[in-house]
N, C-alpha and C positions, 0 to 999 in steps of 0.2 A: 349494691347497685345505688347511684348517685342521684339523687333530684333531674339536673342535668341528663341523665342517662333516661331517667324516667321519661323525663318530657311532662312534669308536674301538672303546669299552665295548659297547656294541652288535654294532659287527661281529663282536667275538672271538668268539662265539657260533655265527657262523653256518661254513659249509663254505666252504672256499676255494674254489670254482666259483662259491658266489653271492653272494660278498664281489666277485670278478671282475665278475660283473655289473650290482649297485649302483655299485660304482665306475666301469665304462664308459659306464651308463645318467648319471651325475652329470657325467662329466668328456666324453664324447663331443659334448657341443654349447656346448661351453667354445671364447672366442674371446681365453682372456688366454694373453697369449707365454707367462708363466711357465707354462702348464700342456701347452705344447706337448711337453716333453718325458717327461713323464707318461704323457698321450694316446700318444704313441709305444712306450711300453714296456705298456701296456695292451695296444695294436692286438698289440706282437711277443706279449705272453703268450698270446689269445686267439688269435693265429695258431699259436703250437706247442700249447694245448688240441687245436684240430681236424688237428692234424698226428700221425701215428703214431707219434711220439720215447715219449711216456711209457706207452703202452698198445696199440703196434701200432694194428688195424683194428677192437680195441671201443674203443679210446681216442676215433678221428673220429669210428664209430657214436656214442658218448655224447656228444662236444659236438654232432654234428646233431640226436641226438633231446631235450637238457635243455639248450641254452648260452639263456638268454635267454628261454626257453619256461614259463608257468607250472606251478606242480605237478599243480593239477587239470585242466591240459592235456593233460597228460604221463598223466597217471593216466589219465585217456576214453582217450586216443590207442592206448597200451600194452595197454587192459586188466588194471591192476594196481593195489593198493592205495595209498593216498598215501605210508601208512608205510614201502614198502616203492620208494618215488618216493625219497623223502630217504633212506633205507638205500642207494641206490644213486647217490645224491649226495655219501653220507660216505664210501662206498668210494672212489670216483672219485678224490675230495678229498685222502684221502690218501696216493692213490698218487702224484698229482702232486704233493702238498707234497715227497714224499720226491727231487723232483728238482728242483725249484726253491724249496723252502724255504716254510714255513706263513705266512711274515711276507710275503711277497712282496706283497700287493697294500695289507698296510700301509707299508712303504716305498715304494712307486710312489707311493702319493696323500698322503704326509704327510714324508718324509725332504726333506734337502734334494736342488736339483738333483743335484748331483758324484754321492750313493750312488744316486739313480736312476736318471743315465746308466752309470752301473757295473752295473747291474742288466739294462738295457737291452741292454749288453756282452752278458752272461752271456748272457742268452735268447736272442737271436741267437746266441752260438755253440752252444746247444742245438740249436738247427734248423740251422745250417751252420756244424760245425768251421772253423776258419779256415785257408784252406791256407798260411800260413809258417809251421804249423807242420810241420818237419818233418827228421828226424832221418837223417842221412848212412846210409851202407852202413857205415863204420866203424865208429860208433859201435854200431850193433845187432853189429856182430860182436864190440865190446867186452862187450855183455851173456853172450855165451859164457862170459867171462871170472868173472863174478860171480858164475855159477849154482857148483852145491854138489851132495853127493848125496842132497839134502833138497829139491834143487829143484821137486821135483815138492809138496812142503809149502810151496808161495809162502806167504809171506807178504802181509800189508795192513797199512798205516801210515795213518790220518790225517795229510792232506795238510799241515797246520799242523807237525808232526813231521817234515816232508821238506826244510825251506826250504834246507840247506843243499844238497840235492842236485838241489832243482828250480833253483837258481841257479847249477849246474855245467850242466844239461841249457841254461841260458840264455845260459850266455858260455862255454862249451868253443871250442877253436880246438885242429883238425885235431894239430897240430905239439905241441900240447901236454896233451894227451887222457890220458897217464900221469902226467906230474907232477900235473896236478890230480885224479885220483883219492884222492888222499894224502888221510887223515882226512874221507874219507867213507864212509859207510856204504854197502856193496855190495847187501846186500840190498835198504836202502832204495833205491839207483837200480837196481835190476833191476825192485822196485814198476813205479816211476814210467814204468820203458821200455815194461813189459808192459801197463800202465795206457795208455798214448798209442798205441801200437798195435793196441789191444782194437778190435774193430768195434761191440763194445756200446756203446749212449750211456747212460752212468752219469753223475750227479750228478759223481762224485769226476773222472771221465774232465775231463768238461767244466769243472769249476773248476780240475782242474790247468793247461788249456788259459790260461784263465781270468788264472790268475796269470804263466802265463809273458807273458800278454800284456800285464797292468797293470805288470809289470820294465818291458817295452819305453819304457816312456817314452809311452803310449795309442795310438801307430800304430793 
């Protein structure tokens, strides 16, 4: 599918829920290979919409009662004003942008393959962390070691800011867990441990997931 075909200009305009639904409605009865992987990263987004990762149980309530559905449907149905239909599609909009990113469903229908299946990555480990990842008894009792008497003033880093330390939590080996702590930053890996062990599913959670998994070599 072409920029052109999209209708790019156009979409930026509208809320990311119903940029998702033009694009599903264009590309769902699509039978060319190259869009097969599109379709699949569409089906994963619109399966984590109706799943409670970005908004709990008004998250599903809202994709059951708006995914697909007109506004003056939605309007009769609710008993509520239209204006106040799309007020409730630009909230929605951007609380899901804030975990899967505003561009998202312009890069599924216009990027090439490689950043769509990367994208694809993502949203699936949205809805299911991925279980390799996971970090020894060691290692968490080395974050003892990091903390400070400020600990309780954690800090946060943008993850692009952590690379050297998310590539220690990638290739650490048991036997050598002291030498390589050398010239990195403690705070920032006590971040990233406390980030990975959080139960909350945060954007940052799951892209650091994310990244330690495109290291892997795409396993």
């Amino acid at each position: 599918m072409t920029k052109t075909q999209f209708g790019k200009e156009k979409m930026m305009v509208l809320t990311l829920v119903k940029q998702l639904e033009i694009a599903w409605t264009a590309l769902s009865g699509s039978d060319d290979p190259d869009d097969e992987i599109r379709i699949a990263a569409l089906d994963e987004l619109i399966a984590l919409l109706f799943s409670e990762v970005w908004d709990g149980k008004k998250g599903v309530a809202f994709a059951e009662t708006y995914f697909d559905i007109p506004d003056k449907e939605i309007s009769h149905k609710l008993g509520i004003s239209l204006s106040t239909v799309r007020s409730n599609r630009q909230l929605a909009s951007r609380k899901l942008s804030k975990l899967v990113g505003s561009d998202i469903v312009e890069v599924i229908c216009n990027a090439p393959a490689r950043q769509v299946r990367d994208r694809l990555v993502f949203l699936q480990m949205l809805r299911s962390p991925p279980s390799w990842v996971v970090v020894p008894n060691s290692v968490w009792e080395m974050n003892g070691v990091l903390q400070d008497e400020n600990a309780s003033l954690r800090k946060s880093f943008p993850l692009k800011d952590c690379k050297a330390e998310i590539a220690f939590l990638r290739q650490y080996t048991f036997s050598h867990i002291e030498k390589s702590l050398e010239g990195l930053s403690k705070e920032k890996l006590s971040f990233l441990l406390h980030l990975m062990g959080s139960e909350d599913v945060t954007r940052d959670r799951v892209l650091l997931f994310y990244l330690l998994h495109q290291k892997k070599g795409g396993e």
